[in-house]
N, C-alpha and C positions, 0 to 999 in steps of 0.2 A: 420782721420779715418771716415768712412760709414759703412750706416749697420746697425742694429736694437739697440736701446738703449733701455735699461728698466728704469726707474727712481720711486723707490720704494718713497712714500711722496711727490705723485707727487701733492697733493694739497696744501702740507704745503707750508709756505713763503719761505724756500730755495728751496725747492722742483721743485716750480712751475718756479721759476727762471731757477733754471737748466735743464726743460724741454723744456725753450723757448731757449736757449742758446744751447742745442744740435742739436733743431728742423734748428736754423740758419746756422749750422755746417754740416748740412747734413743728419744727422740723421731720420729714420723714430724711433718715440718714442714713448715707452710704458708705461701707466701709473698705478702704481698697490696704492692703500692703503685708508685711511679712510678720506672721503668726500663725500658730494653728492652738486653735481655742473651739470650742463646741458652741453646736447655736444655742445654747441654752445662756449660758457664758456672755459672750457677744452681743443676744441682745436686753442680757440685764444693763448694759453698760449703753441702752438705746439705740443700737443699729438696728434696721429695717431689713438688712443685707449686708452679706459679707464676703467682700474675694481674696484669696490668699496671691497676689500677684505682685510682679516688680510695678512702680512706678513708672510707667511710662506713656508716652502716647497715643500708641497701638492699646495698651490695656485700658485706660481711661475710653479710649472711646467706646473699646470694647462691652465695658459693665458699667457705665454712665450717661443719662440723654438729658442734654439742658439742664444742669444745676442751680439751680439760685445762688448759690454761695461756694467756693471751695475754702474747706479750712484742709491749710496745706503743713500738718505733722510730721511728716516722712522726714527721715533726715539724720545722723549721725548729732546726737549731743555729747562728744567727748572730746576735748584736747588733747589728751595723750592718744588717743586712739588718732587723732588727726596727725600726730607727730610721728607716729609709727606708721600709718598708713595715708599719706595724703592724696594721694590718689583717689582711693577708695571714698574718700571722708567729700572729695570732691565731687564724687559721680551721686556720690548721697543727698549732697545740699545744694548742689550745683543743678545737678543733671535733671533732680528731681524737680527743682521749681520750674527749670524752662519746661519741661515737659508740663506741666500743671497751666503754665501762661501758654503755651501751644496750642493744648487743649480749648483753652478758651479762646483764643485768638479764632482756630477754628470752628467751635464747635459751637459753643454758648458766650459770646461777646457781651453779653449785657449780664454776665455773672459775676462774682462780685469776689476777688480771692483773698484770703486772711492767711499771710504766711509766717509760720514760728522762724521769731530771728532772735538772737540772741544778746546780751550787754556784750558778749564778746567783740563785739564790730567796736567797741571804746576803744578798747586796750585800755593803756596803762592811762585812765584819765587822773588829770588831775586836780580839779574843781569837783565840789560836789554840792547839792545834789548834777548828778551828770542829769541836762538837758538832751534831749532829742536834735536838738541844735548846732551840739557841740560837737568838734572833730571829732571824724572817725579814724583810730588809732590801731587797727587790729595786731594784733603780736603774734597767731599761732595761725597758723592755717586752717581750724576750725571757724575762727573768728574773720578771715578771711576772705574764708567761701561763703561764711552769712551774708558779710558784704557786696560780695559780686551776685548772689541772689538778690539783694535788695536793689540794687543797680541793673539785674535786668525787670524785678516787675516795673522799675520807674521810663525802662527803654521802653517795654510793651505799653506800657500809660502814655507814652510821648508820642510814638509811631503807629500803636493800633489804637487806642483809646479804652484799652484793658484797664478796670478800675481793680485797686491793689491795696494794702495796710500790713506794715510787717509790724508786730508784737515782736518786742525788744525785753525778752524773758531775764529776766537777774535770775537769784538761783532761787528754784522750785525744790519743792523737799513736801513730802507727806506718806501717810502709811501707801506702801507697795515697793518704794525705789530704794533700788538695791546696789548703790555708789552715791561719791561724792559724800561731805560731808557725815551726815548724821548716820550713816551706814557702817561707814570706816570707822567712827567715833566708838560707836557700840560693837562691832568686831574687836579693835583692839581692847576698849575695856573690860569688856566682859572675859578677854583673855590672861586678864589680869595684868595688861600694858598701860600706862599710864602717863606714855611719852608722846609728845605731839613735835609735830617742828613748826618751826617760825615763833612768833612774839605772846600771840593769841591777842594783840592788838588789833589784827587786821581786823574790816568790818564786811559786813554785807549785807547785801537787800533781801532778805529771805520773802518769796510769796508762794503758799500752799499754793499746791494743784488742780485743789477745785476752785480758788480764786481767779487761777490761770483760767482754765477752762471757760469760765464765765467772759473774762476779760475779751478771749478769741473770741466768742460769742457777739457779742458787743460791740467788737471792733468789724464784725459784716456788716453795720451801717454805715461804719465811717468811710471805706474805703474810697480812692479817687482816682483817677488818673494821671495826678503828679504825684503818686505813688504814695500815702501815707505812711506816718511811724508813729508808733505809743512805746510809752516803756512800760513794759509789765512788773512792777513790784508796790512795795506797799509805803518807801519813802524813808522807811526806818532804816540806819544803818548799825548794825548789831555785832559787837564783837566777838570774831570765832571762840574767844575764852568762855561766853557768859554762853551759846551752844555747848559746849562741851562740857563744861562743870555742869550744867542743868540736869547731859546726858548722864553723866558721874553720880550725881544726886538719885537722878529715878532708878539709875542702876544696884545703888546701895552699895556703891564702890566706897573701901575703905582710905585707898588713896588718893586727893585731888591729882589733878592732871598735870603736868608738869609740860613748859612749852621750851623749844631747845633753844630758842633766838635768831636761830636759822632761816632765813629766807628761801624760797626757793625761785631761784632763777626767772623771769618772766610773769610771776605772780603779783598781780596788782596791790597793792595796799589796803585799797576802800575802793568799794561800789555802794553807792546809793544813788536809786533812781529819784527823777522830777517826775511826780506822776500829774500832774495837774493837768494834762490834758484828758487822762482816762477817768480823774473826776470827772472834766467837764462833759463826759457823756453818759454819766450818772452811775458810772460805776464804781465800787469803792472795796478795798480789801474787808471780809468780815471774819477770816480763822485769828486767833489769839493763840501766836508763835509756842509758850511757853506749854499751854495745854496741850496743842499739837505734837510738844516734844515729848510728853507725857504720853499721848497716844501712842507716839512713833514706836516708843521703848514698847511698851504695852505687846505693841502686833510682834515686834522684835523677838520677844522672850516667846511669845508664843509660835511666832514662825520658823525660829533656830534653834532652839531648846522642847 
């Protein structure tokens, strides 16, 4: 497809990914939400145009006319932030998607929306690889409000005929993001801490960011109006130990890592996605995690030090 893309969050880490990712695809792209970046900035990363405004309906209609696609980024990716502020966490993921199916309900009906949702709507699964299928289990109120997002673009696909695909993100990691994992990894080591908690058993679906990016890309043909879902990851489940010693390695840390056996509370085990549906639309993961981590540290030393 061609033709005007909106990309709401279009400064955040996925955000910006799937605005370069559309911009290569074709697309002339709009970029609507909370940043201040210079246009120089903004449109290396292939926006066409850029508005610093809240998500909302009034705005959208405001700096938007008939979109082909909306890739819809805006939105709170934190648990703990969702824990401390749920509220907030909900006018983010909540607010922001009906406003986005609104839009199109009104404005552009035959546009096509691709919303970031996240593994969180699992919870605590316990099969893997976890299916697109399988109960939704959410445990924190981030994961929560993915869900009730995902439940209204399937309301507006049922009752207006608003075609929809929510990308079901596992965890995304590459040079720029500055939490989660590999962040926290290389803070504390390089502070010469070398304590972690939990097993370092647990596993995870790690898929770079510009793999995401492509993924939402991708996923603007599929959409439907019995609301699609893919899960975005790469199918491998990786244990948090074999992340962190790699990070230890490239750090040139004298001591390996040490994990406490400590669980924390609410924290799933293992995530690994079934991606076989995102092959089946000829998409396929192509960063090589290990090199990546190699990078990450790379930008790390040079961005903090």
């Amino acid at each position: 497809m061609t033709g005007v893309a909106v990309v709401t969050g279009a400064y955040g880490f996925v955000g910006r990914h799937v605005a370069r990712s559309a911009a290569a695809n074709g697309y002339r792209v709009i970029g609507i939400g909370h940043g201040s970046w210079g246009r120089d900035e903004w449109q290396s990363w292939g926006l066409a145009d850029w508005h610093t405004a809240e998500v909302t309906l009034e705005t959208l209609s405001t700096y938007v006319d008939t979109p082909a696609v909306v890739f819809h980024c805006a939105g709170s990716g934190s648990v703990p932030f969702s824990l401390a502020h749920p509220v907030r966490d909900y006018e983010r993921n909540v607010s922001t998607t009906l406003a986005v199916l609104e839009f199109a309900r009104l404005h552009c009906p035959a546009a096509n929306v691709v919303v970031a949702s996240s593994a969180g709507v699992y919870g605590a699964a316990t099969q893997m690889p976890i299916r697109t299928t399988d109960a939704l289990n959410p445990v924190s109120p981030y994961g929560m409000h993915k869900r009730i997002a995902e439940d209204l673009c399937r309301s507006y696909g049922r009752n207006f005929g608003i075609r929809s695909v929510n990308v079901r993100l596992f965890s995304i990691y590459g040079i720029g993001i500055r939490k989660q994992l590999l962040w926290d990894a290389c803070m504390k080591l390089s502070a010469g801490d070398n304590a972690f908690g939990g097993t370092g058993d647990e596993t995870r679906d790690w898929l770079h960011v510009e793999d995401a990016g492509d993924l939402m890309v991708r996923a603007g043909d599929h959409a439907t109006s019995a609301g699609a879902v893919v899960n975005g990851g790469t199918g491998v489940a990786v244990p948090i130990r074999d992340i962190v010693e790699a990070i230890a390695a490239d750090l040139g840390c004298a001591e390996p890592p040490r994990f406490s056996g400590r669980i924390r509370a609410g924290d799933p085990a293992h995530y690994q996605a079934d991606i076989s549906d995102a092959l089946s639309w000829g998409w396929a993961p192509r960063k090589d995690l290990r090199q990546e981590i190699g990078r990450y540290v790379e930008w790390f030393r040079s961005d903090v030090f």
